[in-house]
N, C-alpha and C positions, 0 to 999 in steps of 0.2 A: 211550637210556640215557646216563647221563652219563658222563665222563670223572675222575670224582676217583677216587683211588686206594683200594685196600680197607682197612681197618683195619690198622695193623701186628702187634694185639696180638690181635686174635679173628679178623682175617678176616672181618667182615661188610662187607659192600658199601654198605650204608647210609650213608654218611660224606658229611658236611655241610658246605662251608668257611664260615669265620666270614671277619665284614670284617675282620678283623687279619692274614689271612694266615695262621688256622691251619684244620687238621682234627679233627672232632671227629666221634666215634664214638657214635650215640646207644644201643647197644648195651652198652656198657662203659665210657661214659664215658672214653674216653680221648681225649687230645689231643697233635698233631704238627704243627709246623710243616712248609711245605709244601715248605721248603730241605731237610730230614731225610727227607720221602718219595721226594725224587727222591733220595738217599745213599745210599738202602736198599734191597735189591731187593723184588722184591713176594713177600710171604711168609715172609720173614727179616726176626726179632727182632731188634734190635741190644741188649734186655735180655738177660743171662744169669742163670740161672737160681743161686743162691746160698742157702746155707743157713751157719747161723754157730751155734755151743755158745752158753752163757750167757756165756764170758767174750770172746764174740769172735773165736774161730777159726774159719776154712773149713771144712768137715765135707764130707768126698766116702765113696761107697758105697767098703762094704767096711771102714771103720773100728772102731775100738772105743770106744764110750763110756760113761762112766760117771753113773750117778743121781744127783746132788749133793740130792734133795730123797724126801723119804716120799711118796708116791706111793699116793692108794685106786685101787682095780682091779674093776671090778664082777665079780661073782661070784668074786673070791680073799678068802678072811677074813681074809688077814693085806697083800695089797697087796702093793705095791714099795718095796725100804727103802733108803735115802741108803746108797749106798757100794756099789750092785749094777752090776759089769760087765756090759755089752752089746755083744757082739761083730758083726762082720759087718752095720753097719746100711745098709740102702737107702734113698735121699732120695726123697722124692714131695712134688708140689706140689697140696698141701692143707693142712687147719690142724692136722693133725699133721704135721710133715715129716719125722719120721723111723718107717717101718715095722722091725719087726725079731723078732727071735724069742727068748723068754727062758725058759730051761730052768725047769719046774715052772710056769710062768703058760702059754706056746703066743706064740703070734703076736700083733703087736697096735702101735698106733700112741702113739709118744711126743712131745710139742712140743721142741723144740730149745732152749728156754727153761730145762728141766729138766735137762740133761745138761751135759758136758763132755769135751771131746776127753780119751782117756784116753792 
């Protein structure tokens, strides 16, 4: 077995060094130099996890935000309209990041792109 260290970002074992001194992930394409893996411990991200509204603010669970755009909704006939609060959202790392729950639609996931710290 070799000795290179696992991915910092997936955890796959696969990891390949290149001649410049770095590591590279052929799993997720990610790359680290080899000064950053011994910094790190194994298994620990040094990325944090961050979500930002449209204008640029921090968004942490449990906030409220607001729709800044119309919004279709498959299966509601009328959608979500620019100016509807959203209380209590949860952040998730996917391409909606924010899940939440909105009275007369139910549950459902919004981009971060659409909203604004309220």
């Amino acid at each position: 077995m070799s000795d290179l260290p696992p991915c910092p970002k997936c955890s796959s074992a696969f990891t390949y060094e290149d001649g410049g001194g770095l590591f590279i992930c052929p799993e997720c394409a990610h790359e680290w130099s080899a000064t950053a893996a011994d910094a790190a411990p194994a298994g620990e991200t040094t990325e944090a996890f961050v979500v930002k509204d449209s204008v640029g603010n921090v968004l942490q669970d449990g906030d409220s935000v607001v729709v800044i755009k119309d919004l279709k909704v498959k299966g509601s006939p009328n959608g979500l309209k620019a100016g509807t609060k959203v209380k209590n959202i949860r952040l998730v790392d996917s391409d909606h990041n924010i899940d939440c729950r909105i009275e007369g639609i139910g549950s459902m996931g919004l981009k971060s792109e659409f909203v604004r710290k309220a």
